[in-house]
DRENSEZA-494651 format. One record per residue (C-alpha): residue number from 1; residue in three letters; x, y, z. Coordinates in steps of 0.02 Angstrom, whole numbers, padded with zeros to 5 digits. Last residue first. Example, Ala and Ser with C-alpha at 12.3 -4.5 7.8 and 13.67 -1.06 7.14 Angstrom:
2/SER/00684/-00053/00357
1/ALA/00615/-00225/00390
//
This chain:
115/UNK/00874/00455/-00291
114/UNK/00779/00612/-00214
113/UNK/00665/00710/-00334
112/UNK/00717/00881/-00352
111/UNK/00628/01008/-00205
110/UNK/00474/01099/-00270
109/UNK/00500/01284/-00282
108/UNK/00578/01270/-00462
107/UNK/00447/01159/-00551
106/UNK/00333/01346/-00545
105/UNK/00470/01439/-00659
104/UNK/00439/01293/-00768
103/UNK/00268/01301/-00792
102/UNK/00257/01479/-00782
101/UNK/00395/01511/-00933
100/UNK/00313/01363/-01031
99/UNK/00172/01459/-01016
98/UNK/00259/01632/-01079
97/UNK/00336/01551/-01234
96/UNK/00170/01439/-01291
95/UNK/00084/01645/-01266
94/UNK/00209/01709/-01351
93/UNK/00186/01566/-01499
92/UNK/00001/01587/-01501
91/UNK/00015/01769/-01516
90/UNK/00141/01769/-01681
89/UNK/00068/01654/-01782
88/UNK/-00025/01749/-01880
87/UNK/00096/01890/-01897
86/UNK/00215/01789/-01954
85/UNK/00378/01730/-01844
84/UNK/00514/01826/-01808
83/UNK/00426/01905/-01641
82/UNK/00412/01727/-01600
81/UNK/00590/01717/-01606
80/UNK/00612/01874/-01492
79/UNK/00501/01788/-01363
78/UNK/00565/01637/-01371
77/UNK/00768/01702/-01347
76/UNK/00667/01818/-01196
75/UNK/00592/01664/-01114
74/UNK/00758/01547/-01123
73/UNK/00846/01717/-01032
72/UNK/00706/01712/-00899
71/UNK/00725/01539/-00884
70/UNK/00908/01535/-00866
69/UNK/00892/01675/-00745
68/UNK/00785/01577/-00636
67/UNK/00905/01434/-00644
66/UNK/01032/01535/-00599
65/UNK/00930/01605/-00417
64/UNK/00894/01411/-00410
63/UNK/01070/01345/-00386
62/UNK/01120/01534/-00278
61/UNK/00979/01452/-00149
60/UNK/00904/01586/-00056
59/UNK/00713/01529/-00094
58/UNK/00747/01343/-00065
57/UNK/00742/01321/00102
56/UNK/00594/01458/00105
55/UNK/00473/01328/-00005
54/UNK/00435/01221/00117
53/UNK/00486/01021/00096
52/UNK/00351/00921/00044
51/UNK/00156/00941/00085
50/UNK/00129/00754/00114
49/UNK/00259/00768/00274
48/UNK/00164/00904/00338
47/UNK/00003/00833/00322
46/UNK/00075/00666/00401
45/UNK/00154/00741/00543
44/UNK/-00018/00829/00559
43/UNK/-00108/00673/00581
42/UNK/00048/00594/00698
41/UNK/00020/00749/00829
40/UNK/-00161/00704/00827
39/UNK/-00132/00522/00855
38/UNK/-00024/00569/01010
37/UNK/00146/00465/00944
36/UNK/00163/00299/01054
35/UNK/00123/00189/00924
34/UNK/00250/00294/00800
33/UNK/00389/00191/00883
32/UNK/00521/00259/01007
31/UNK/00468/00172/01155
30/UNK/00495/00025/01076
29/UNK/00657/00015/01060
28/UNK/00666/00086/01256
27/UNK/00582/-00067/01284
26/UNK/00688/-00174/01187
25/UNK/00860/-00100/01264
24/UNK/00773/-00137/01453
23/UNK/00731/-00314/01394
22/UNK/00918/-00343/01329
21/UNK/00998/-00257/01475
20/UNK/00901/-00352/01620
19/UNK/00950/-00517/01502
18/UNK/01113/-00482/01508
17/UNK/01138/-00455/01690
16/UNK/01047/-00607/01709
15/UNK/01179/-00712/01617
14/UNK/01321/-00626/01691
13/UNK/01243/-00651/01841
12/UNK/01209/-00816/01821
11/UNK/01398/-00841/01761
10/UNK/01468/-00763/01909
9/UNK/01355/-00906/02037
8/UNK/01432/-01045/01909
7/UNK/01606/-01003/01946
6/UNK/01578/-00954/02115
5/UNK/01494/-01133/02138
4/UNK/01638/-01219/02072
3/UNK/01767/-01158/02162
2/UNK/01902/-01034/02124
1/UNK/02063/-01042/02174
//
């Protein structure tokens, strides 16, 4: 059987064992924080991150390629309903058409907000 001593020796170094593994899991913790990024490396982590995602992931996408279409389809229904309108009238409303057109066809490189 076990004595007394054993008992208390395998609980120390259970006890210490713990301990070694606790400190060693907070350094490596911290190890990982954004103190220990170069500060130059951090200042253009920040640029990037300010400038959003880039606009090639977004390029191929079959979502935006149809909402490209839609837009050029919503320009052309404007268009031909400005061409309905009076002459006076007429060049203010293509031009309304073809900068809503620009506005919106610019919305589509910039990633949707995240919710």
């Amino acid at each position: 059987m076990a004595t007394l001593n054993s008992i208390v020796r395998g609980a120390c170094a259970c006890a210490l064992a713990g301990a070694a593994f606790a400190a060693s899991a907070q350094e490596s913790n911290q190890a990982g924080t954004d103190a220990t990024v170069n500060p130059t490396v951090a200042r253009q982590q920040a640029q990037e991150i300010a400038r959003g995602d880039p606009p090639r992931w977004y390029r191929d996408d079959p979502a935006q390629q149809t909402l490209r279409k839609e837009l050029g389809a919503a320009l052309q229904e404007a268009q031909n309903a400005c061409r309905k309108a009076p002459a006076a009238e007429r060049k203010s409303c293509m031009n309304e058409a073809r900068a809503t057109w620009q506005r919106e066809t610019a919305q589509l490189g910039k990633p949707m907000p995240r919710q």
